[in-house]
N, C-alpha and C positions, 0 to 999 in steps of 0.2 A: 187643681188650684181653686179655691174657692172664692165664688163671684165677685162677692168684695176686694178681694187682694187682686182680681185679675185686673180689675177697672182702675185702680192706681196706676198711675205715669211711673213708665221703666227710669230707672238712672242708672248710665253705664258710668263705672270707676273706668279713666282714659291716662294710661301714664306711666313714667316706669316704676315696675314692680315695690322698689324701695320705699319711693316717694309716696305713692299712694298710700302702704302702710302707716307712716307716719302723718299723713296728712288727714285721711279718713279713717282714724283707727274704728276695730269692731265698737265701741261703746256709741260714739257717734252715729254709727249708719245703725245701730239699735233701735236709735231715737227719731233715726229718718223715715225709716220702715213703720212706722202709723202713716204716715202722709205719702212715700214709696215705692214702689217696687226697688230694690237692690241686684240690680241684675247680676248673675254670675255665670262665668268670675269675672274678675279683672282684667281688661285688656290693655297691651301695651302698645307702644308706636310702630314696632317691626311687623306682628303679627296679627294685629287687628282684623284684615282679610279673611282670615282663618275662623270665622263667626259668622258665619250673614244672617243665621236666625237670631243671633244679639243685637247685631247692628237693626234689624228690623223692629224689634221691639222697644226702641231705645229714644225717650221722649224728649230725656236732658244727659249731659254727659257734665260728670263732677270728674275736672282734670288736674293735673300738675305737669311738671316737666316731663319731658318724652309726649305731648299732645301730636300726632303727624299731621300734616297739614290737611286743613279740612277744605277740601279743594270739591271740585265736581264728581269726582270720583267715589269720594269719604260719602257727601250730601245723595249722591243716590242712591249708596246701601243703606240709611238714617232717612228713609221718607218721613217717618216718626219726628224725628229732630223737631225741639222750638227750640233750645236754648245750649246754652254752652256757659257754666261756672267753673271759671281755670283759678285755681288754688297754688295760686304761682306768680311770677312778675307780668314782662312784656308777655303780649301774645302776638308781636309782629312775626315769629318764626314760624305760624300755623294757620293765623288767620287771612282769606283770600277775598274777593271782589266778591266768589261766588258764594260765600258765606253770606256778608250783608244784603245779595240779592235775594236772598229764601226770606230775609226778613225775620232772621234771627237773635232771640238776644243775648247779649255776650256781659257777663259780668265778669272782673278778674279780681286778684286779692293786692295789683300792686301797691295799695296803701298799706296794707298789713304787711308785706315785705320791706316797706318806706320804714319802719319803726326802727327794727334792729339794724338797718343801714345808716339813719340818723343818730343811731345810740353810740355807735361804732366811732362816727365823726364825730361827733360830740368831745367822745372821751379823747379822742387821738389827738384831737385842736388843743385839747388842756393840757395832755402828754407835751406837745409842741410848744405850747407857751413857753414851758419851763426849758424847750431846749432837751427834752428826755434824751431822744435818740444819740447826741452827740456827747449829751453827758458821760451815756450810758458808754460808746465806744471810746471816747479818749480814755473812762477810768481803768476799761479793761485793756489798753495800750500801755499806758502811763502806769499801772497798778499804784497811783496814786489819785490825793481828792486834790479837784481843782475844777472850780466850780464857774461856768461862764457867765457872761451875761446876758438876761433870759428877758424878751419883755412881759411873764406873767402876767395873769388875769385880772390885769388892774388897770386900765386905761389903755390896752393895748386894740389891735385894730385886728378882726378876722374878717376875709371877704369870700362870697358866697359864688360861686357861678352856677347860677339858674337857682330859680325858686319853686320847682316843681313840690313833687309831695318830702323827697328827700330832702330838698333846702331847706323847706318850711319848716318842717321838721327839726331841722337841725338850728334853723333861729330863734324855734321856740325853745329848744331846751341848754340856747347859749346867754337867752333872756335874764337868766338866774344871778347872771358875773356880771361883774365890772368891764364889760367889753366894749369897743362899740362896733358894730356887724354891718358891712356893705355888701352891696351885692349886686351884680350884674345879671340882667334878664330884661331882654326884648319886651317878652309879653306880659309883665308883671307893673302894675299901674303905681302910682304914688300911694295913692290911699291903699293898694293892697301892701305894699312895700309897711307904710306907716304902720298899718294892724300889725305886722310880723316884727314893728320893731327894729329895722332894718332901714339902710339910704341909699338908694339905687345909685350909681356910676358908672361908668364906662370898664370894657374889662381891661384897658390900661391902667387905669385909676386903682383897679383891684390889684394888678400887680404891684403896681408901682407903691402903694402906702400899707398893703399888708402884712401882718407878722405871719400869717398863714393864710393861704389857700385855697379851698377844698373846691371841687369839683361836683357839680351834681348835673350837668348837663346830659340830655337823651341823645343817643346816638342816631344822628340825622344826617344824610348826605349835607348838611349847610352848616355840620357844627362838627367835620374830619376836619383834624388835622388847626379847631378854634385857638388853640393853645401850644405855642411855635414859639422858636425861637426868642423873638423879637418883644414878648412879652416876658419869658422866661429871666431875659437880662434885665429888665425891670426891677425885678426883686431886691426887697432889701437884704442887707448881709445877713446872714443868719437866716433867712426867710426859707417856710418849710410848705410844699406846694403836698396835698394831698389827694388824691383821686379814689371815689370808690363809684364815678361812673361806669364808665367805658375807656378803651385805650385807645381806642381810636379819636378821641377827644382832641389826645397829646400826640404831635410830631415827635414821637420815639426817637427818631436818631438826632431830631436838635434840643430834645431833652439832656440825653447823654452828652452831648457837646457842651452844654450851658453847662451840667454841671461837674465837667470834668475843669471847665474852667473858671469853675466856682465851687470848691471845695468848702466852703462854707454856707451852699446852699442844699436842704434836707428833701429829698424827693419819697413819699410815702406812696406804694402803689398797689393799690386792694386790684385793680385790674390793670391788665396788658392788652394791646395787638399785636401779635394773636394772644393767646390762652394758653398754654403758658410763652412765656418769648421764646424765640429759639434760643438754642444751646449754645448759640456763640455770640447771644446777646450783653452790650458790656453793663446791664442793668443786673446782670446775676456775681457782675465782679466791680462795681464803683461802690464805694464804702459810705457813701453819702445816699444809698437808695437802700429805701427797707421794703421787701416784695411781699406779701403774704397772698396765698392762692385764692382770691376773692371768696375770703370769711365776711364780708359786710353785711351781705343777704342774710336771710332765713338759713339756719341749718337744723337739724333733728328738732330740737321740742320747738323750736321756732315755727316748725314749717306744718304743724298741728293748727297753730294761731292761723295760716292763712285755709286750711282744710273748713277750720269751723266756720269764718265767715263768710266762706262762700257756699257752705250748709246751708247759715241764717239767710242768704241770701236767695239760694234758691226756697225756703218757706217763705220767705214775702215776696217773690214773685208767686206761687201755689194760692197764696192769700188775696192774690190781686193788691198787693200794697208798694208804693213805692221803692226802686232797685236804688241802694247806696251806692253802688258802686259800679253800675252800667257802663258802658263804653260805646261811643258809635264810630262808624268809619270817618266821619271827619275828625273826631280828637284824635286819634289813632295817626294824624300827621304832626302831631307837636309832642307826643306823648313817647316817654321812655319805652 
């Protein structure tokens, strides 16, 4: 190997096999490989063990889903280690105490995942204005047209719970209509609320006055189980409650309850608890719940977009230039 190319910093691809492909396709690590090492091959979450001369030579690790936890274990095969670019959402499933202790830096791509999770809402709240989903089942019961009444994108009320990067998100691009956007969030100030367009209220207020919903809250031991019953009955008639956080968010079984005795109220659920619900869950048989397998995220060309910024990311750390997207162990307690 020749001297130059030896004195570049290793980068181990960390993840599964799939992901990685689409995430750092060859053209990319093409262009990483001036500034690089591209260590090979690719390792995954199961058998990374099975490498210790990779693991040894290994300066930054560019990840996606399948990352295993970088525990004390991981940190002593990776003496090398400074840095860790995960090309993927959370990293609460891998990142440990002993990680921030090396003094590591950790940048992730969840903003770039935040996009097509907001696009998703976005669209599904305008589906909901109009009453889609109910439309769509009475015409196919009735085989006749008979048209409800919808409160449309004209004065009507969407409420937000949490304003993290998916809320924000999703208020910037509901800015465009006729709407007006509330939203509940602890940590989100007046003047951040005002820039976003948006009127902060309690999340009884959100239940109680919205034509829809949505959901964007992090899954946090203080926000299981945020959205119960007791809110649920709030709802106005017609009102269509959407989640593409987490399901642990929603008390699942007094969701089902509410709307088994609210047939008129539309439950959209990009996630469950668990993944998928069990099989004798009555969210797979109530005609008022629409399930899709948590499509909101990044999927295929999607998950290219969060490969590359965590690319550009690791060049401006190599640059010595400020991380866009850094993470430190205290955000990592309010953070999705």
């Amino acid at each position: 190997m020749p001297a130059q190319e030896s004195s570049l910093p290793g980068v181990l691809r960390l993840g599964g096999a799939s992901h990685l492909k689409i995430a750092y396709p060859r053209p990319l690590l093409e262009k990483l490989s001036h500034r690089v090492r591209i260590l090979e091959p690719a390792l995954d979450g199961e058998t990374w063990q099975n490498h210790p001369k990779l693991l040894a030579e290994t300066d930054y690790i560019l990840g996606t889903w399948g990352v295993p936890r970088i525990d004390a274990d991981f940190l002593a095969r990776t003496p090398r280690l400074k840095g860790l670019f995960y090309g993927a959402g959370t990293v609460k499933g891998f990142v440990t105490p002993e990680f921030f202790a090396r003094r590591l830096v950790l940048s992730n791509a969840n903003q770039a995942n935040a996009i097509p999770v907001a696009e998703y809402a976005a669209a599904t709240i305008l589906l909901s204005l109009k009453r889609f989903w109910q439309h769509s089942r009475q015409t196919k019961q009735s085989r006749t047209w008979k048209k409800l009444p919808v409160p449309g994108a004209w004065r009507s009320v969407v409420g937000l719970v949490s304003l993290g990067a998916v809320g924000k998100g999703t208020a910037e691009r509901l800015r465009r209509y006729d709407v007006e956007v509330l939203a509940f969030d602890p940590f989100a100030t007046a003047e951040q609320a005002k820039a976003m367009g948006v009127r902060l209220c309690s999340l009884d207020e959100i239940f109680r006055t919205s034509d829809v919903v949505s959901l964007h809250t992090p899954w946090l031991p203080e926000t299981e189980n945020l959205v119960a019953g007791a809110q649920l009955r709030l709802m106005k008639p017609g009102a269509t409650l959407l989640n593409t956080s987490r399901g642990a968010i929603i008390n699942e079984p007094e969701l089902c309850q509410v709307l088994t005795e609210r047939p008129d109220l539309t439950a959209i659920l990009d996630v469950t608890y668990p993944e998928p619900p069990a099989a004798e869950s009555p969210l797979f048989t109530l005609e008022n719940v629409i399930l899709t397998p948590h499509i909101s995220g990044s999927l295929d060309g999607e998950v290219a977009r969060m490969g590359q910024w965590m690319a550009d990311e690791l060049i401006r750390h190599l640059d010595g230039r400020p991380l866009q997207y850094q993470l430190t162990e205290a955000e990592l307690t309010t953070a999705a």
